[in-house]
Structures are given as structure tokens and as C-alpha cells.
RODO-2510 file (C-alpha; in nm, 4 decimals, decimal comma):
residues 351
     n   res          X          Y          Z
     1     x     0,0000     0,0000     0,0000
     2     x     0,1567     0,3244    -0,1332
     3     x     0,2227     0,4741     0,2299
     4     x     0,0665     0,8489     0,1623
     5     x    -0,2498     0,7151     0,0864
     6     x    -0,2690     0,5026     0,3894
     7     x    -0,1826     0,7963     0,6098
     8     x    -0,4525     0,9775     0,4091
     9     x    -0,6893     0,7133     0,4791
    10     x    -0,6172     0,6472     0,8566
    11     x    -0,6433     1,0090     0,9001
    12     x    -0,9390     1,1566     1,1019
    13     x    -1,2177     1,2733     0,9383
    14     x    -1,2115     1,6231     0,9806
    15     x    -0,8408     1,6572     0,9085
    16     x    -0,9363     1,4994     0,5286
    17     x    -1,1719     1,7121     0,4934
    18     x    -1,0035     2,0209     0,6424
    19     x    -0,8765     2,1961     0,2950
    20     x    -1,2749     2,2355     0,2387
    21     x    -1,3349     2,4043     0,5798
    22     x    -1,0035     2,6197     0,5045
    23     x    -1,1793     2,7129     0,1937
    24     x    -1,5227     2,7631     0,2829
    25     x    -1,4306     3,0266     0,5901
    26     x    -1,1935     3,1918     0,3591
    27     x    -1,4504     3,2443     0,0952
    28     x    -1,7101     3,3598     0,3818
    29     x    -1,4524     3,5801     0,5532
    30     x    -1,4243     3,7338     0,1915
    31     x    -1,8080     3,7996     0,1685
    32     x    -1,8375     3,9088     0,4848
    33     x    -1,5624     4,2078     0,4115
    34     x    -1,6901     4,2827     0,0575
    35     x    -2,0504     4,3554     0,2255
    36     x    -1,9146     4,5802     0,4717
    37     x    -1,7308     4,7574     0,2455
    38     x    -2,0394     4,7596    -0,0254
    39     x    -2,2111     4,8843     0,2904
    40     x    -1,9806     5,1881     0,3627
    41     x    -1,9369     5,2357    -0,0117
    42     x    -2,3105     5,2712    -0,0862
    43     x    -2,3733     5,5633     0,1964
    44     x    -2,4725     5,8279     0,1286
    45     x    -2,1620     6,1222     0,2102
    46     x    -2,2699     6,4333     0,4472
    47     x    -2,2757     6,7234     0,3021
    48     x    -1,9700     7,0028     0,3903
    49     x    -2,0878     7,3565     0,4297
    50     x    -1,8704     7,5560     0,1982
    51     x    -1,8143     7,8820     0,3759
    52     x    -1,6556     8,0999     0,0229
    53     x    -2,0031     8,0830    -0,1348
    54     x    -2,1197     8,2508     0,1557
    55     x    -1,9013     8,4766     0,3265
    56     x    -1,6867     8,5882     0,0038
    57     x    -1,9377     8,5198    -0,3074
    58     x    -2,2182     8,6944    -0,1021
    59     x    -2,0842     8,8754     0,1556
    60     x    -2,2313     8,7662     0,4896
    61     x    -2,1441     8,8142     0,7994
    62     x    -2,0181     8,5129     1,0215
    63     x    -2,2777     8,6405     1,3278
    64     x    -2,4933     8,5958     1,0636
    65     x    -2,5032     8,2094     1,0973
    66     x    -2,3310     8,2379     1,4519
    67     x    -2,5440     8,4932     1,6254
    68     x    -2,5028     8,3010     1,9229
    69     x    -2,1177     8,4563     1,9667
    70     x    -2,2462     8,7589     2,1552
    71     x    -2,4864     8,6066     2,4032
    72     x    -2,3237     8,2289     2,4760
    73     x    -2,0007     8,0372     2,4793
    74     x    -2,0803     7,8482     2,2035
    75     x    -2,1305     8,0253     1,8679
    76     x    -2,4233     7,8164     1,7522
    77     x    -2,5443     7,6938     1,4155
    78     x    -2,7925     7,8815     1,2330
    79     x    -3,1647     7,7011     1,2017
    80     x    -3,3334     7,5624     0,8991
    81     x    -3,5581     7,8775     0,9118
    82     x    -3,2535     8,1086     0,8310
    83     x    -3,1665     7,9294     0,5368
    84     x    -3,5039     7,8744     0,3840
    85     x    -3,5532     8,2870     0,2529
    86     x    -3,2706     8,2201    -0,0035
    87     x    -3,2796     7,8460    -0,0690
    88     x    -3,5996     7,8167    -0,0954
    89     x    -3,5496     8,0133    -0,3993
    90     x    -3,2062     7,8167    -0,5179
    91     x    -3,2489     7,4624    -0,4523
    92     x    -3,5382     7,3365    -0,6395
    93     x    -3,3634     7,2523    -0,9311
    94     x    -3,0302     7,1014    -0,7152
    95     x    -3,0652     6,7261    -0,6456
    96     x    -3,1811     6,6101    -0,3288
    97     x    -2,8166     6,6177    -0,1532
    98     x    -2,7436     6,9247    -0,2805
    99     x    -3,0351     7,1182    -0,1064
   100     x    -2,9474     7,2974     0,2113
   101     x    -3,2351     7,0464     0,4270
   102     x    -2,9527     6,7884     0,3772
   103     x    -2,7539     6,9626     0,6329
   104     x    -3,0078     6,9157     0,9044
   105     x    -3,1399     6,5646     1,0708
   106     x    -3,5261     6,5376     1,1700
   107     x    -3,4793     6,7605     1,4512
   108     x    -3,3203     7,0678     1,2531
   109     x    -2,9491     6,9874     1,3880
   110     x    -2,7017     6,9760     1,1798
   111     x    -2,5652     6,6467     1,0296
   112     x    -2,2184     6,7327     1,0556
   113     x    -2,0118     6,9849     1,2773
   114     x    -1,6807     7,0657     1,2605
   115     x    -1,4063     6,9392     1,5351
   116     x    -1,3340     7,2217     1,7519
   117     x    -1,0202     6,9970     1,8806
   118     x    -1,0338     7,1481     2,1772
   119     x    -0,9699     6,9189     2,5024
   120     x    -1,2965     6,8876     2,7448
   121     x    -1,0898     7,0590     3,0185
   122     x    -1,0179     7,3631     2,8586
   123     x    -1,2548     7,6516     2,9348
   124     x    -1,3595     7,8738     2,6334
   125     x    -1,6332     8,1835     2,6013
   126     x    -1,6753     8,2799     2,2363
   127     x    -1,9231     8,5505     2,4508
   128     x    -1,5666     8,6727     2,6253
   129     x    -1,4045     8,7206     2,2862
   130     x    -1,5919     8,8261     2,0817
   131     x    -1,8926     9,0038     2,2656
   132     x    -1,6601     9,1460     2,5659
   133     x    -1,3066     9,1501     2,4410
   134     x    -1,4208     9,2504     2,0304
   135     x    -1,1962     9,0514     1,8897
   136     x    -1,3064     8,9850     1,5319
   137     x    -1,3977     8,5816     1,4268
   138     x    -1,0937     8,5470     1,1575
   139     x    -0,8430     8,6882     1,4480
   140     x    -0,8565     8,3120     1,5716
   141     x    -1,0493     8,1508     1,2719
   142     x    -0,7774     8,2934     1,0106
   143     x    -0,8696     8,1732     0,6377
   144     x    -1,1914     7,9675     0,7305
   145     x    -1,4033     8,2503     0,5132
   146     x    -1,1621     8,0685     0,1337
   147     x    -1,2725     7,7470     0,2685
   148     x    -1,5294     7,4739     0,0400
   149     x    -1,5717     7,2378     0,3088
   150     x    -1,6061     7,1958     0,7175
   151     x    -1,2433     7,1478     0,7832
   152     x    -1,1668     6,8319     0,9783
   153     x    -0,8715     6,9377     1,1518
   154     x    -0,9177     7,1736     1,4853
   155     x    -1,0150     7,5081     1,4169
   156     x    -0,7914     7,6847     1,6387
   157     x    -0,4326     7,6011     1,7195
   158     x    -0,2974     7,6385     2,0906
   159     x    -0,0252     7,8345     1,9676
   160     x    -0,2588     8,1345     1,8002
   161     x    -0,4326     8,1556     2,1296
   162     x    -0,1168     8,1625     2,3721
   163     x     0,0308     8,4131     2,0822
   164     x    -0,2418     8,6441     2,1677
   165     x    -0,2778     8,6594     2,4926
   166     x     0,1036     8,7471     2,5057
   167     x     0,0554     9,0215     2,2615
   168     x    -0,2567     9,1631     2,5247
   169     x    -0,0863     9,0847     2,8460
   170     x    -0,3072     8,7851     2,9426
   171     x    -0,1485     8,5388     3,1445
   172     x    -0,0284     8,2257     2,9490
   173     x    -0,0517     8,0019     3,3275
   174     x    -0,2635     7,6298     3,2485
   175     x    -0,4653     7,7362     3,4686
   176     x    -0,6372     8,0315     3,3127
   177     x    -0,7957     7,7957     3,0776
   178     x    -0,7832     7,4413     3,2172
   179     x    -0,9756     7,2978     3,4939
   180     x    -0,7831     6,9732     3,5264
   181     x    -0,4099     7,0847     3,4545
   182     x    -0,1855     7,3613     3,6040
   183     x     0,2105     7,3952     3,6972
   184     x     0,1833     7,0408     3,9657
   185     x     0,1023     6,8737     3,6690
   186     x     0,2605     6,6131     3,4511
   187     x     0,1675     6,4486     3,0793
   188     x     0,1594     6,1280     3,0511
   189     x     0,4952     6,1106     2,8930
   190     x     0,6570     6,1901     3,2084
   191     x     0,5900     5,8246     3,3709
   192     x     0,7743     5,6232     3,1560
   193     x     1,1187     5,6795     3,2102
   194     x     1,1321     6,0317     3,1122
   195     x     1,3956     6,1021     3,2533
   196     x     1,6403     5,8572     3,0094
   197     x     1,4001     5,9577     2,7361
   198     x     1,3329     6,3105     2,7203
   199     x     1,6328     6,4894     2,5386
   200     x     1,5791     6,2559     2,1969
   201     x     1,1956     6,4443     2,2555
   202     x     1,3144     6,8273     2,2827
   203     x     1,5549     6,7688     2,0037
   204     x     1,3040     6,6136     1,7448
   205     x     1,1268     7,0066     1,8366
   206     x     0,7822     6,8439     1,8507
   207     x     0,4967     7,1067     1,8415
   208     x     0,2738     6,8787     2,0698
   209     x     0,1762     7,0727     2,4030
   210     x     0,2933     6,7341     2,6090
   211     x     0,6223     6,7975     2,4253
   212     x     0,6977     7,1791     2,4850
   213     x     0,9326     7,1702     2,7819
   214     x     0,8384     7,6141     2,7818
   215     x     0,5059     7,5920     2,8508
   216     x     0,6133     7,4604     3,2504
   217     x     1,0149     7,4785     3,2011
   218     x     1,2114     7,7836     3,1857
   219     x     1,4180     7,7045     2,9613
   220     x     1,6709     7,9432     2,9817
   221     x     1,7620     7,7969     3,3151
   222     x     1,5466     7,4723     3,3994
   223     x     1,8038     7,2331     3,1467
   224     x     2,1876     7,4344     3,2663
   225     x     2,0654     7,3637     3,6616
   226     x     1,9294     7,0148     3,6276
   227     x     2,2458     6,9327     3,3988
   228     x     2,4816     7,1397     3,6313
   229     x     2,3574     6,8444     3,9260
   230     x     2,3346     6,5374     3,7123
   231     x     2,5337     6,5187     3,3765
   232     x     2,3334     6,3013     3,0352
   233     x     2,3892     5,9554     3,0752
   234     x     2,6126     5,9566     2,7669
   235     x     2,8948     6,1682     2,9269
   236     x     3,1170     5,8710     3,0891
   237     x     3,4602     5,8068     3,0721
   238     x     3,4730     5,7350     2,6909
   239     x     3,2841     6,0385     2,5743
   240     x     3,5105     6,2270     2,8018
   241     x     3,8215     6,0762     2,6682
   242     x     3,7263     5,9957     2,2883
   243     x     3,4003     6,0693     2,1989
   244     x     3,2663     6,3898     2,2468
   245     x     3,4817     6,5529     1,9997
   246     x     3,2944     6,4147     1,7125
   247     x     2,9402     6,4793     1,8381
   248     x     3,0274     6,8642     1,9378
   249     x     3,1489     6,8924     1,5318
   250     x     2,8722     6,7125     1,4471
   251     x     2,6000     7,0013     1,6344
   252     x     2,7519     7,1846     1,8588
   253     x     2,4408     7,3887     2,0089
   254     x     2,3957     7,0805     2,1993
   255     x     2,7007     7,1111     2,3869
   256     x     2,6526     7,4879     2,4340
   257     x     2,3386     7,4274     2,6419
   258     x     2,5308     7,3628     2,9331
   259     x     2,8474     7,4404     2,8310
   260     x     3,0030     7,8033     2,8128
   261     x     3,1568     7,8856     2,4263
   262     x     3,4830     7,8842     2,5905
   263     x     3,4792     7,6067     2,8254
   264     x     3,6542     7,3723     2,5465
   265     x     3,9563     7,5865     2,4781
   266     x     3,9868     7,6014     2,8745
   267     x     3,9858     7,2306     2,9107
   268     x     4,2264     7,1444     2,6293
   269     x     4,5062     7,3884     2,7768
   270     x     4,5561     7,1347     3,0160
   271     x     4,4549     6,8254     2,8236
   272     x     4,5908     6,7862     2,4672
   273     x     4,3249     6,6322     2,2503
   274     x     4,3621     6,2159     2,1598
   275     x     4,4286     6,3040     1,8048
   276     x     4,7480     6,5240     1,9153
   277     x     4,9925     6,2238     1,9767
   278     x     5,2814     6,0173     1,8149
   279     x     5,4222     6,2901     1,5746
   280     x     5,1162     6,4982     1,5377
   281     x     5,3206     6,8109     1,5361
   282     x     5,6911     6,8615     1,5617
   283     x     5,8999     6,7422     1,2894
   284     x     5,6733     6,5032     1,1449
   285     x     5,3952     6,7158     1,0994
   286     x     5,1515     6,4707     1,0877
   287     x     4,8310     6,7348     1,1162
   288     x     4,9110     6,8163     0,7661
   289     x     4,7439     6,5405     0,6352
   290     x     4,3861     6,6016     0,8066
   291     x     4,4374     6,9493     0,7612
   292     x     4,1748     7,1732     0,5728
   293     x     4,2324     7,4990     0,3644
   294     x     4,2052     7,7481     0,4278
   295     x     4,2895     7,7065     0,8161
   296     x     4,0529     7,9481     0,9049
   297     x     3,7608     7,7016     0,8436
   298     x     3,9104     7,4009     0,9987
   299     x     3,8558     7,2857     1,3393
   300     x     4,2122     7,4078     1,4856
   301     x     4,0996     7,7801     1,5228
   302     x     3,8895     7,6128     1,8099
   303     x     4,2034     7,6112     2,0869
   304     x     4,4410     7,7779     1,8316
   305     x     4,2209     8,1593     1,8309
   306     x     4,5292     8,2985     1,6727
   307     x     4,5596     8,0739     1,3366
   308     x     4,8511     7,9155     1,2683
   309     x     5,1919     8,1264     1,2669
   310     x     5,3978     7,8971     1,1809
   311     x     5,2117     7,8301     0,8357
   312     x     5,3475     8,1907     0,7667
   313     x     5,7200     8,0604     0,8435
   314     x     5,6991     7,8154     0,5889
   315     x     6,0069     7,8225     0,3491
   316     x     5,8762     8,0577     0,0276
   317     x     5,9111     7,9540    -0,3137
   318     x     6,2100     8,0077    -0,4786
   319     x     6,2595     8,2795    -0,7421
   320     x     6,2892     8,0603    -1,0285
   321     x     5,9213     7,8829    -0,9127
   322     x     5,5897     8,0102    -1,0399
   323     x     5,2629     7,9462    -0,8579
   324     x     5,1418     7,7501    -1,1544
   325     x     5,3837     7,5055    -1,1152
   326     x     5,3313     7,1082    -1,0694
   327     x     5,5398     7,0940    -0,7401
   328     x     5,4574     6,7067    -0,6915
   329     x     5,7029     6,6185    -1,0427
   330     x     5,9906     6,7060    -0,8375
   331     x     5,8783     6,7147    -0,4392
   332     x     5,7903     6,3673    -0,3182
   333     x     5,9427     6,2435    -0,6472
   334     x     6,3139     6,1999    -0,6126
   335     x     6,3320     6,5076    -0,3965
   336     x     6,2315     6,4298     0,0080
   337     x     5,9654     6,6522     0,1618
   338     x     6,0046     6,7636     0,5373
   339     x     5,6025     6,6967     0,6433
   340     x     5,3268     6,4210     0,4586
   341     x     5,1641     6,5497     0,1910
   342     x     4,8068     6,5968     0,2323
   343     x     4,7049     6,6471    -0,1207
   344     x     4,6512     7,0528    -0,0606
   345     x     4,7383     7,3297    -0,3063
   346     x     5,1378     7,4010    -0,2026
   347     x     5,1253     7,7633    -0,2686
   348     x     4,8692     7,7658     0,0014
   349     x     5,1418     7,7844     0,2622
   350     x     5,4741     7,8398     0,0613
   351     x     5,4008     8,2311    -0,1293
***
């Protein structure tokens, strides 16, 4: 007996016939999604008040629609009543979700609202603004008058409103505005090891509020005295030795938020740098090879603030030499040169 087919046959039933079962779920899972999705497809989309037609094509006022700006905290929609004097007029001939009563649900509300975005904590009078204070709607709503659609994204950003009560003197504290936060306390971020984590955050510059050290740090003192007490985790005996030279020419802003602008030629007046070893100057020369021209842009002017005089000793050309010269047919070639050569334009030290 061929010994597949007697494993097939020995087999329990359901394991036989298990392909089909694989098959049959498969093809229901498949049926199942393309309904949903026929489902979702086959809706019909809310309608987007476009706000152009109405406040640049025909001039109207926003308190016409919002009259509620004046009198509540909430500016309020406008009522199927307002709409009807001019639509009733327009929309007979539009299709049926083109008409302005598919804006509003069986009880007059409308069917979609914009997001205001704004967090359930935060306390907000459109009544303060607008009726009290007379600030005009596009000082915070700036551009919503070009706009063909409800916008889905928040209406007002946290940063026009702090921007303006700094321009009027209004105090910028959580508190003014929030119920539930003020300066004892802490996003959520701050929990999970924030401490390790939170430099790679103010580096990336997120605009998040949970990510603007400002808005509860001073910043212009809260990271020099923590880092004054307790140095970054990366500063041990390698990045004191080796390391550190690379990442402060890689960004040095970093360094300088702690350190002063001079605190590097201070230390190396004392300590010569790694690189500076085993015939790095004297009469090898060594530098010459990592050197770049013009000196001035190179690294060096760091500890060495008054260039490099001794490039000015260097032995001038002779009289019977012209700058245009190939100096490497003779020097290097036959004729021994008293430093490496580097590769850099001769003339650029020997006029």
C-alpha cells in the first residue's frame, strides 16, 4: 500500500476534509468584508458647508449664521428657518443632496459639525471674545471665510491663542484655561522613564503641548541647573576621553546648552586632545594630512584663536618657481619633503 495514501486514509475525518473548511471560511470571511465595504461604499456622504459661497461670493457676515457669539459660549449653528428665505429660492432645481435640508437631521441639527479639537478641560467663552473683548472671528479663525468644506482638523491652534494673549498681556498660566491641569502637573509622557528619554523628545522640536518643555520649564535655566547636578547619561569616561569631539562637530548647540563657548579651549590647555599624539606636530607634521584649507575654516581655530603662525614661516618659493607650477614632479618624487603630503594646493602655505 503506497504509504501516503494510507496515512490519508487512517487520518481523522475532519483533518481529510479540512482543505474544504479552510476554503469555505476563507470564501465567507471574503463575503463578509466585501458587504461591509459595499455597505460603507453605498452611503450616502454628508454634506460640507462651503463657507466661500457665503461669506466671500455673497458677503455675509459670520454672526450671521453664529449669532449666538455675543450672548453664549458656544457660537451656535444657524436654524433651517434662516436658510429657507434664499434656498428656498435656489435649490429646487439642485438634487436632493445638494439642497441645504440635507444639512439638518429630523430635529433641525445639523448632520455634521466641525471638530473644535479642543480638550474637554479647557474653558472657552466665544461671549468673552468676541462680545466682551471685540476681537473679530478670523483673528482666531484665520482663512476659514476661502474654505469649500467643514475642515476636519481643529479650528484653532494652541499656539494662536497663547500668541495672543502674550501680545494683550493675558497670562499664558494652564490654569487660566484648564480645569484639570496647572504647573503640579505632569503628561503622561513623564511616567515612563522620562527622565532617560526626554532629550531625543526636545531635540526632534515636537509642536505637541505634552512635548513643549516652555510651557512649565524655563528654559533658559530649567536644562543648565538640572544638567549642572546630574550630567546626560552619555557623558562617561569614553565620551570624556574619545568621543565627544565628534558629536560637538557634528552640532555643537547641543554642547553649548550647558556648556560656556569657551569652556573647550579652557579644558584642552591642560589636556591635549587624543588626536594630538605620536608625531602629530613637531617634525613630522603629521596634522598636515587632516588638515583643511584654508585654516581658518578648519577645526584648529577652536584652541588655536590665533591661526597658525607657523604656516606663515613656511620656506617661500624660490625665485625661479611660479605658482602655476606642478610641485609634486619634483617634491615627493626623487626630492624628500620635510612633512606628509596631504594632497593641498602648495602655494597655500609656501608664497
Amino acid at each position: 500500500m503506497d504509504p501516503v495514501t494510507a496515512n490519508e486514509s487512517d487520518a481523522p475525518r475532519w483533518r481529510r476534509r479540512w482543505p474544504r473548511y479552510s476554503l469555505a471560511v476563507a470564501l465567507s470571511a471574503w463575503a463578509a468584508a466585501t458587504a461591509c465595504l459595499s455597505v460603507q461604499t453605498s452611503e450616502r456622504p454628508e454634506p460640507s458647508f462651503p463657507h466661500r459661497v457665503h461669506v466671500v461670493d455673497n458677503d455675509l457676515e459670520c454672526t450671521f449664521c453664529h449669532g449666538g457669539v455675543y450672548a453664549a459660549d458656544a457660537p451656535g449653528l444657524p436654524p433651517p428657518e434662516l436658510c429657507a428665505p434664499c434656498h428656498d429660492k435656489i435649490d429646487p432645481d439642485k438634487p436632493a443632496d445638494r439642497r441645504v435640508t440635507a444639512f439638518f437631521d429630523a430635529g433641525s441639527r445639523y448632520v455634521r459639525v466641525a471638530d473644535s479639537g479642543r480638550p474637554a478641560d479647557v474653558r472657552f467663552s466665544h461671549r468673552g471674545h468676541v462680545a466682551d473683548q471685540r476681537l473679530d472671528c478670523v483673528r482666531c479663525h484665520a482663512g476659514i471665510a476661502d474654505q469649500t468644506a467643514v475642515p476636519l482638523a481643529p479650528l484653532v491652534q494652541k499656539a494662536t491663542c497663547m500668541d495672543c494673549h502674550a501680545e494683550n498681556g493675558r497670562s499664558n498660566a494652564c490654569g487660566e484655561c484648564h480645569d484639570a491641569i496647572d504647573e503640579r502637573w505632569q503628561p503622561p509622557s513623564h511616567a515612563r522613564d522620562w527622565l532617560r528619554g526626554h532629550g531625543t523628545t526636545v531635540r526632534f522640536g515636537s509642536a505637541l503641548s505634552a512635548d513643549r518643555c516652555e510651557l512649565c520649564h524655563e528654559q533658559t535655566a530649567g536644562c543648565t541647573d538640572c544638567h549642572a547636578r546630574m550630567a546626560p547619561r552619555n557623558h562617561n569616561q569614553t565620551f570624556r576621553l574619545r568621543t565627544h569631539g565628534l558629536l560637538a562637530s557634528a552640532d555643537r548647540s547641543r554642547c553649548l546648552t550647558c556648556h560656556h563657548t569657551d569652556s573647550c579651549a579652557q579644558c584642552h590647555q591642560s589636556t591635549r586632545p587624543q588626536s594630538h599624539r605620536g608625531g602629530f606636530g613637531g617634525a613630522q607634521q603629521r596634522h598636515c594630512v587632516s588638515c583643511h584649507l584654508p585654516v581658518e575654516q578648519s577645526s584648529c581655530t577652536l584652541c588655536h584663536q590665533a591661526g597658525a603662525p607657523a604656516h606663515e614661516l613656511a620656506t617661500p618659493l624660490p625665485a625661479n618657481h611660479l605658482p602655476s607650477m606642478n610641485c609634486r614632479l619634483c617634491h615627493g618624487n626623487g626630492q624628500p619633503l620635510p612633512h606628509p603630503d596631504g594632497g593641498h594646493v602648495c602655494t597655500a602655505c609656501h608664497k
